[in-house]
Structure formats: structure tokens, C-alpha cells
C-alpha positions as CSV (number, residue, x, y, z in Angstrom):
1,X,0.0,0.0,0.0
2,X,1.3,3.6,-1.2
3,X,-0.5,6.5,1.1
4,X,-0.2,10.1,-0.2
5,X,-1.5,13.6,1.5
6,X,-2.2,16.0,-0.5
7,X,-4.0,19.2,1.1
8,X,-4.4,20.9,-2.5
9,X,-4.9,18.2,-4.8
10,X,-7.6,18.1,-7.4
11,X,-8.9,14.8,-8.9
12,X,-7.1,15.5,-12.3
13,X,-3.8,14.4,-10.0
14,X,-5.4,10.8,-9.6
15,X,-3.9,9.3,-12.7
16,X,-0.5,10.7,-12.2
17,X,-1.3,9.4,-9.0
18,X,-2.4,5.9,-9.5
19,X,0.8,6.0,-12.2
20,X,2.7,6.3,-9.5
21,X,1.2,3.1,-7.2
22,X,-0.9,5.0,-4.8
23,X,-3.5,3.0,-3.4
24,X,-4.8,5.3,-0.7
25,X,-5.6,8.8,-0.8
26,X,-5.8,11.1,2.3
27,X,-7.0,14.7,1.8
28,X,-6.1,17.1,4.2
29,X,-8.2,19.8,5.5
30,X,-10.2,21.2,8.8
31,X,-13.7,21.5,8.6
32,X,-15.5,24.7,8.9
33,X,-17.1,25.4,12.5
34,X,-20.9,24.0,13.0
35,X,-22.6,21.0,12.5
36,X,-24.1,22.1,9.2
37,X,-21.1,23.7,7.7
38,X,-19.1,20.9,9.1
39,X,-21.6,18.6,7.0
40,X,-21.4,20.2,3.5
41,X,-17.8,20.7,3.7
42,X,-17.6,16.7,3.5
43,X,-20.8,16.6,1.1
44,X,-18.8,18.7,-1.1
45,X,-15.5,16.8,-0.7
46,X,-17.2,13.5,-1.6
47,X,-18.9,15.4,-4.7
48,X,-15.1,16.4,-5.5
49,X,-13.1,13.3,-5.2
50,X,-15.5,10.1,-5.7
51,X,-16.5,8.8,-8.9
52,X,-20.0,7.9,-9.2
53,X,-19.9,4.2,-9.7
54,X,-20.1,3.2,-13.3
């Protein structure tokens, strides 16, 4: 298994990525304050860096 952090990544590194032999991807970041903020913050990360399944 080959971890990498990235706290300003965008998905269009995940082939240069997976080129490289990564097989886990950690993003980096500190939620916003509040339950609600808190909660979109992750809605939008998952919107950001998981494929919908084909």
C-alpha cells in the first residue's frame, strides 16, 4: 500500500497518481465550525473526489 496527502490536490492528480502506485488517498483539511457547515464541507469533498460508480 502507497499512502499520499495532499492538502491541495484536485482529482485530475489521480492518474498521475495511480501511475505512481498510490492506493490510498488522504486529503487534508479542517472542517469549517458547526454541525451544518461541518456537513457540507464533506458533502462537497465526496462530490469532489469520488467517482459515481459506473
Amino acid at each position: 500500500m502507497i499512502t499520499a496527502m495532499l492538502s491541495d490536490g484536485v482529482p485530475e492528480h489521480l492518474p498521475a497518481l495511480d501511475a505512481a502506485g498510490v492506493t490510498e488517498l488522504v486529503v487534508i483539511g479542517a472542517p469549517p465550525p458547526g454541525a451544518d457547515a461541518a456537513a457540507a464541507w464533506v458533502a462537497e469533498l465526496a462530490r469532489t473526489w469520488i467517482r459515481p460508480e459506473e
